[in-house]
N, C-alpha and C positions, 0 to 999 in steps of 0.2 A: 602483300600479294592479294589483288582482287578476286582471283580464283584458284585453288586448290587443284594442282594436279594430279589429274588419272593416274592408274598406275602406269607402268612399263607394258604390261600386258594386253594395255587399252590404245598402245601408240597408234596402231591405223585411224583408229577413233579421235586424234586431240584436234581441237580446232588449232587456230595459228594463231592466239594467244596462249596456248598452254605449251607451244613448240617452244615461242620465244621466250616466255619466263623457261622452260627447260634450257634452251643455249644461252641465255646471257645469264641468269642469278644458280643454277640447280648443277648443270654437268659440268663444272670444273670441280666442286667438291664431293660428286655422286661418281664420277669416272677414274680418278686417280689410281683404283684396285685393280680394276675391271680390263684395263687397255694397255698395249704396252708403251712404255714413257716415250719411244719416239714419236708414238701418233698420240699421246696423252697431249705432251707440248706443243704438238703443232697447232693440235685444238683449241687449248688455251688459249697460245698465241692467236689466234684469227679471234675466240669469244674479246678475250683482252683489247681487239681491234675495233670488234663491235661494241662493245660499251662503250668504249672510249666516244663513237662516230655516233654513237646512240643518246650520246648526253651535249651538252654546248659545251664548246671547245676552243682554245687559244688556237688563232692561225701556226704559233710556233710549235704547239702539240702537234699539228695535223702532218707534221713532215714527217713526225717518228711513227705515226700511226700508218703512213703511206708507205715507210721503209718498211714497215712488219706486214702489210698487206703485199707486197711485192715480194720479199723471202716465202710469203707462205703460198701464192699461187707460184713460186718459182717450183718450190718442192711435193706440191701434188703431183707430179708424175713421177718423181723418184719415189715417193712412198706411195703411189695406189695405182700406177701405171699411165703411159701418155692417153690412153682410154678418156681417164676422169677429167684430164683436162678438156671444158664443153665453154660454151658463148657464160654460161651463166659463173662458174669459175673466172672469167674474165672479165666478164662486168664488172668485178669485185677491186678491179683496178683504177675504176673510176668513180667509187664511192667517195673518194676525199674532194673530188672534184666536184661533186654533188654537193658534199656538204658544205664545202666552201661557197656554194652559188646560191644552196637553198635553205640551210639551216640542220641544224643534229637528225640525224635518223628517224625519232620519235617524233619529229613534225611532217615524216612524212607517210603517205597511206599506202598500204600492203595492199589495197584494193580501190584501183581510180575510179573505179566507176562508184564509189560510193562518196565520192568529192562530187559528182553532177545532184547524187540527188539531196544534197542539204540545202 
């Protein structure tokens, strides 16, 4: 871990590297207590999704990773109401498609405008 996470108390504060080391490596084994098992497992399941799309991957993985990303925006409205389903919840459906065209998650930038200035 390049950088040491804030505490929980500091979250308005974290940049969007200390988000992502929190949802891919930190809240599967910090949440398990804290939340109840049916929104613990959904979590997983989508972190589970993103690691997977986060690292390079067999085109034969990416169908099982596209069926868990499919079960888990199906069931955001059953657990957190039709509300939460928004454009960015369903983008989430075309990440495999992404990754198939342009390589693992981690080659790609959470801020484009900092691809113009290298």
């Amino acid at each position: 871990m390049n950088r040491k996470p804030r505490s929980l108390k500091e979250i308005s504060k974290w940049k969007s590297v200390e988000i992502k080391l929190f949802c891919l490596y930190l809240a599967v084994s910090l949440l398990i207590d804290y939340i109840p098992s049916i929104y613990y497992c959904h979590i997983a399941c989508y972190i589970f999704a993103m690691r997977t799309l986060y690292e390079p991957i067999s085109k034969n993985n990416l169908k099982d990773v596209e069926e868990i990303i499919i079960k888990y925006v199906d069931f955001i409205g059953k657990y957190y109401g039709n509300y939460a389903y928004d454009f960015t919840i369903h983008a989430h459906l075309h990440l495999v498609k992404q990754v198939e065209q342009h390589g693992p998650l981690k080659s790609h930038s959470q801020f484009v405008f900092e691809v113009l200035l290298k």
